[in-house]
Wavefront OBJ file of the C-alpha trace (Angstrom):
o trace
v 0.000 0.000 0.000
v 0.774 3.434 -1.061
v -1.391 5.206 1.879
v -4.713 3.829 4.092
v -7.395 6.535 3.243
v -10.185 4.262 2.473
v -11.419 0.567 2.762
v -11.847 1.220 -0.677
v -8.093 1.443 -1.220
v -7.967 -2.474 -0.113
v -8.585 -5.619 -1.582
v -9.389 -8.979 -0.217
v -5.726 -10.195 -0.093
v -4.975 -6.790 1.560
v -7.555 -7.200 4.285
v -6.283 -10.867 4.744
v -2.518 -9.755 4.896
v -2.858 -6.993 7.496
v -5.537 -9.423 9.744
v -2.668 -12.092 9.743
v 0.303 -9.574 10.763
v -2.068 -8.003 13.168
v -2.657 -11.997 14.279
v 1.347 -12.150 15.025
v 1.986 -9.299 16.181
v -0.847 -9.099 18.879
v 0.603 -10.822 21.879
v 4.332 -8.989 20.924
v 4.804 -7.046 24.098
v 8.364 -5.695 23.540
v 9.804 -3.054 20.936
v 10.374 -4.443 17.351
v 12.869 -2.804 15.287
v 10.762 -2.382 12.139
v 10.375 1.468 12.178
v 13.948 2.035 13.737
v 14.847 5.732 12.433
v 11.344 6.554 10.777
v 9.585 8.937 11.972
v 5.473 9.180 12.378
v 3.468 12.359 12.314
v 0.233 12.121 14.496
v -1.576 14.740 13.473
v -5.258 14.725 15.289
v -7.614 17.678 14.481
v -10.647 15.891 16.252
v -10.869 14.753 20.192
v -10.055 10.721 20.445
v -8.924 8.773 23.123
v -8.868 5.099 21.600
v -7.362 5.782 17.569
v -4.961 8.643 19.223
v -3.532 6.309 22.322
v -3.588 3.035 19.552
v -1.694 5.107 17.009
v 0.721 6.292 19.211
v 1.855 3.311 21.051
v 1.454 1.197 18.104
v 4.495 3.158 16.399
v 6.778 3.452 19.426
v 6.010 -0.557 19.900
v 7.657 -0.663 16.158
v 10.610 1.670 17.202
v 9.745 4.595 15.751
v 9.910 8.148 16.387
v 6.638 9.610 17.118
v 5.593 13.371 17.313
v 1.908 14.162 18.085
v 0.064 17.410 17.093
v -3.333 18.244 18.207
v -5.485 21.762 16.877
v -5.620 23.123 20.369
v -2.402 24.842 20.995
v -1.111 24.845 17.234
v -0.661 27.388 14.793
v -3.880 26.275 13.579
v -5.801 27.585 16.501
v -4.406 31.294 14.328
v -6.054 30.626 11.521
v -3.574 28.500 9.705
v -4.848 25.751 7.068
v -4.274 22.445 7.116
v -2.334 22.890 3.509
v 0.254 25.326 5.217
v 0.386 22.467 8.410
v 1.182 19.796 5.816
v 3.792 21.841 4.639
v 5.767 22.876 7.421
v 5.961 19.505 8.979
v 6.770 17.981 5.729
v 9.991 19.880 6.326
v 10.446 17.214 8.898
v 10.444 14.235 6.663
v 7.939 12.074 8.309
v 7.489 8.974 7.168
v 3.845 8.620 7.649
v 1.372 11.383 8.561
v -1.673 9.861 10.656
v -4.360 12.122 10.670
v -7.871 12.949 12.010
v -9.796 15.801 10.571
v -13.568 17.264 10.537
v -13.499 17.697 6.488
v -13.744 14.925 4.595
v -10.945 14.637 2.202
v -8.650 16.040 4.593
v -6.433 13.094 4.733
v -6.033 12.691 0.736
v -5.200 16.636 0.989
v -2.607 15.424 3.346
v -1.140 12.849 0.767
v -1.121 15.380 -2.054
v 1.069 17.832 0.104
v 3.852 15.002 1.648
v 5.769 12.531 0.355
v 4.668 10.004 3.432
v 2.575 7.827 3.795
v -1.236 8.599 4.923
v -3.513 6.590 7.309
v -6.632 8.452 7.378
v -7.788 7.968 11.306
v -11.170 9.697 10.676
v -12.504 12.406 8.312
v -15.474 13.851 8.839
v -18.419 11.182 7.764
v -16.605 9.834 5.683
v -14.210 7.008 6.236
v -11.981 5.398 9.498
v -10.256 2.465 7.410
v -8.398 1.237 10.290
v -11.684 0.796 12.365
v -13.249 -1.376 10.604
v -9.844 -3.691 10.064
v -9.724 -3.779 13.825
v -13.298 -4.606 14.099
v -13.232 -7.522 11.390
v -9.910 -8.565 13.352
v -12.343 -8.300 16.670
v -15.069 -10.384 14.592
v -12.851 -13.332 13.350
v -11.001 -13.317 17.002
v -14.070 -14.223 18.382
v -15.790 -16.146 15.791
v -13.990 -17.687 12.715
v -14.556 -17.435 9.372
v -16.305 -14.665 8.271
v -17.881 -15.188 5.426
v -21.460 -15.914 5.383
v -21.951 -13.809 8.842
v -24.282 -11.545 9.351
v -23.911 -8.280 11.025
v -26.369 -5.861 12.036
v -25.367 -1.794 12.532
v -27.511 -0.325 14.520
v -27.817 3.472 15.646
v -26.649 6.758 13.728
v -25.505 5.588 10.038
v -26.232 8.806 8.710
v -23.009 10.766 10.539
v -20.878 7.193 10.778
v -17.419 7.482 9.071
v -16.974 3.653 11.392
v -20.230 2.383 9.084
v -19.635 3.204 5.965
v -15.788 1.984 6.431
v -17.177 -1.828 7.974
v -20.025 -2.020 5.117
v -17.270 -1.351 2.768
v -14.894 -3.974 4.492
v -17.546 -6.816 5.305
v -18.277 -7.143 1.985
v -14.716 -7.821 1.019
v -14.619 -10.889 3.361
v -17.934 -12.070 2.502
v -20.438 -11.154 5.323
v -23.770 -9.644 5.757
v -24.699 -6.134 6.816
v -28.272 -4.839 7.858
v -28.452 -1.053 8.843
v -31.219 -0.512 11.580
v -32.356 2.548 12.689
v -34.729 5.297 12.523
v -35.457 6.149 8.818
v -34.075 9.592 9.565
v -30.804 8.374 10.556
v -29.990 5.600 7.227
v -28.511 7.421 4.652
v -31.019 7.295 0.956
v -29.725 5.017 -0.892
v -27.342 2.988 0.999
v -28.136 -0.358 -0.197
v -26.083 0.127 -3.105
v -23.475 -0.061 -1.193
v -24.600 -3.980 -0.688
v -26.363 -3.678 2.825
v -30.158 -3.967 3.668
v -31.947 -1.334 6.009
v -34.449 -1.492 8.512
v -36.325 0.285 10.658
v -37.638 -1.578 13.505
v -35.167 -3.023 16.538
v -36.055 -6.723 15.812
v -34.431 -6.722 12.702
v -30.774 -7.408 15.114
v -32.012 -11.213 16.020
v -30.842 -13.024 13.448
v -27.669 -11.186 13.747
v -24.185 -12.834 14.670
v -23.263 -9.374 15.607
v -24.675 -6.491 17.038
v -22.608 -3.515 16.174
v -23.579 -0.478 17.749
v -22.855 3.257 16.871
v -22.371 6.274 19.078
v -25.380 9.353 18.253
v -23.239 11.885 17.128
v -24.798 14.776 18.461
v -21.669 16.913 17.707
v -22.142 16.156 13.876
v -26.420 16.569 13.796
v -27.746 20.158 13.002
v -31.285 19.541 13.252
v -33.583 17.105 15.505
v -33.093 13.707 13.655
v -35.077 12.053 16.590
v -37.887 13.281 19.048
v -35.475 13.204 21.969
v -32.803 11.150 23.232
v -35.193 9.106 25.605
v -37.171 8.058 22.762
v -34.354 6.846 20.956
v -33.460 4.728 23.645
v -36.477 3.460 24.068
v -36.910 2.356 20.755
v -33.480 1.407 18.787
v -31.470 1.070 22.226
v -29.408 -2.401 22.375
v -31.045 -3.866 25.997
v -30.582 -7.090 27.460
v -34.380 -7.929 25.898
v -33.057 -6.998 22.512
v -30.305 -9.647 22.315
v -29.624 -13.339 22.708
v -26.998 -15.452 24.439
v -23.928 -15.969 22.596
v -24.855 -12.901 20.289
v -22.088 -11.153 20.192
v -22.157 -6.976 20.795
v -19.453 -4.197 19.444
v -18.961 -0.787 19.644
v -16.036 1.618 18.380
v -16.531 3.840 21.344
v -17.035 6.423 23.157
v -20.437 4.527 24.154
v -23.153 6.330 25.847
v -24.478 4.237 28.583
v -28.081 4.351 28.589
v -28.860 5.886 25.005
v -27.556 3.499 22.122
v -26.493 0.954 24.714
v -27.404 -0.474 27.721
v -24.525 -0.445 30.370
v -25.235 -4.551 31.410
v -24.970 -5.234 27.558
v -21.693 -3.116 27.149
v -20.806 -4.996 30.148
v -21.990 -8.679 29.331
v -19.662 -11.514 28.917
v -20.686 -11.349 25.105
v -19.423 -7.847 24.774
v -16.481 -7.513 22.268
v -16.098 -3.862 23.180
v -12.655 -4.247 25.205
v -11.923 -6.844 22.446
v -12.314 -3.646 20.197
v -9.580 -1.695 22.199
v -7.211 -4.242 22.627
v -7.396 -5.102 18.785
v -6.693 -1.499 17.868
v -3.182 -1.768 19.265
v -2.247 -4.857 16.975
v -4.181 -3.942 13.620
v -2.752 -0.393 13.661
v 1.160 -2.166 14.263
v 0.421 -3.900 10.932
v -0.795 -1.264 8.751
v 2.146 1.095 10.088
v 4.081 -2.030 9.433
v 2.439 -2.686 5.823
v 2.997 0.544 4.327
v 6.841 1.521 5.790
v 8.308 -1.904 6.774
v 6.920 -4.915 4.098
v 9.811 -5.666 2.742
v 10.837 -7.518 6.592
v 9.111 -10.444 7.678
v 7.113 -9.384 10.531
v 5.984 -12.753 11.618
v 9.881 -13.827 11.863
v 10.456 -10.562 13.668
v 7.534 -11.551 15.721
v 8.594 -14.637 16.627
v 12.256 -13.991 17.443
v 10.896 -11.223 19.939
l 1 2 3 4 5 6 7 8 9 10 11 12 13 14 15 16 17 18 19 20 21 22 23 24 25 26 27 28 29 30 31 32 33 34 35 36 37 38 39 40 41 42 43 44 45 46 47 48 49 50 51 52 53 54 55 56 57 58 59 60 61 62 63 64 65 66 67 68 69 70 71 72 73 74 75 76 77 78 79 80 81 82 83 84 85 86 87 88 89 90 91 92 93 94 95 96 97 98 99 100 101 102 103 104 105 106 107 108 109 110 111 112 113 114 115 116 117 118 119 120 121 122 123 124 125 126 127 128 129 130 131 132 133 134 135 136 137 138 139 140 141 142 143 144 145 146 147 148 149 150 151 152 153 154 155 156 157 158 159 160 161 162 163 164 165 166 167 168 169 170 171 172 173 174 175 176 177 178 179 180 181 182 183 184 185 186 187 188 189 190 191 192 193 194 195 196 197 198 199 200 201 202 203 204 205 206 207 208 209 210 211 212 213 214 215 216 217 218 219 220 221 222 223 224 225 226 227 228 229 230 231 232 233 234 235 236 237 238 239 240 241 242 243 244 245 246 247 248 249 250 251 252 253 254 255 256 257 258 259 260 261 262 263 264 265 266 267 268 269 270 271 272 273 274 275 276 277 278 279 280 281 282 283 284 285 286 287 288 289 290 291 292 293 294 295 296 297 298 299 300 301 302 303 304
């Protein structure tokens, strides 16, 4: 790979490459050399705890240097676009920019203006690639072979980068995706896309997983529900609402009560710590895939 800005930018074999580094690298708990002298721009324009932290750790755990830039307290906070940004810390030489931006097509704006390479860790509604590989890492962890799963996404579609990034990547390995939600908040025309849509709660018990999504008040301009009670109410993932063994995901930050009830975020069938620890291992392997193919991680891997 050239850069990471969309699921789209994989195929199959890619998907299956960076799952089975991730796979050898997860239980690595000491520096590899990989990344020895590179360095790796973190460049975060939107609050995160879990991509930031992941991001961060993953390239120190590969030995390389990391600097980290957030908005707040940069020369952005004066006005300055994200053009002149790329620009100055080009000067640097990164390696690989990672970045996290409110406009979509901010990270491709990125790649145009650097010679590194660009993960794109969120932009706008758009896309968050390495979600969804951690999350289909998460998935086959936990239960095989994906293809022929289904998967039902439940919640606010409409302002999900993290939805339209897994659609996109379980339909590379072969699953099944039904969005569910209130009409107001699944995107017209979706299907095309290769998903089904529906608009009643049931629709998640036939589901292997429940996947649920964060309402993103911060991105909503207008009322796309009555109130956040309702919501609950009537699309929130209960204990009622699922089965044993059914297993339940969510990228984070969840709020308890609203999309999610706190004894299903908390039940032994939750993948949602799964999610976190995943995170660490997938992003190693992309970082790894696009600066460091040419070694054989699962050697390095095993020697450490």
């Amino acid at each position: 790979m050239r850069h990471l800005l969309s699921i789209a930018d994989l195929t199959r074999d890619d998907v299956e490459r960076i799952l089975e580094t991730a796979e050898a690298l997860q239980d690595v708990d000491e520096k590899l050399p990989a990344l020895r002298g590179k360095l790796v721009l973190s460049l975060f324009f939107e609050s995160s705890t879990r991509t930031s932290s992941s991001f961060e750790l993953a390239a120190k755990r590969l030995s390389a240097d990391v600097m980290s830039l957030k908005a707040a307290g940069s020369s952005v906070d004066k006005g300055e676009s994200l053009k002149d940004t790329v620009l100055t810390l080009a000067q640097y030489d990164p390696q690989a920019i990672v970045v996290r931006h409110p406009q979509i097509g901010a990270p491709l704006l990125v790649a145009r203006h650097s010679n590194a390479a660009v993960v794109n860790a969120g932009d706008g509604k758009h896309q968050h690639p390495t979600q969804a590989l951690l999350d289909l890492f998460t998935m086959r962890q936990a239960l095989g072979v994906l293809d022929g799963r289904h998967v039902a996404i439940v919640g606010d579609v409409l302002h999900s980068r993290v939805a339209r990034s897994l659609i996109q990547a379980l339909a590379l390995v072969g699953a099944n995706t039904t969005l569910v939600g209130p009409p107001t908040l699944l995107p017209r025309g979706i299907e095309a896309m290769g998903c089904e849509t529906a608009s009643e709660i049931g629709a998640i018990a036939a589901a292997d997983v429940v996947y649920v999504l964060r309402m993103q008040r911060e991105r909503m301009e207008s009322a796309f529900v009555p109130s956040l009670r309702e919501y609950a109410a009537r699309w929130g993932v209960t204990p009622e609402r699922v089965r044993p063994g059914q297993k339940v995901m969510h990228p984070g930050p969840i709020n308890r009560g609203v999309e999610i009830d706190g004894r299903v975020a908390d039940s032994t069938d939750s993948l949602i710590l799964e999610q976190v620890r995943a995170g660490l291992a997938v992003r190693m392997a992309v970082l790894h895939d696009l600066l460091a193919s040419d070694s054989p991680v699962r050697e390095r891997a095993a020697v450490a």
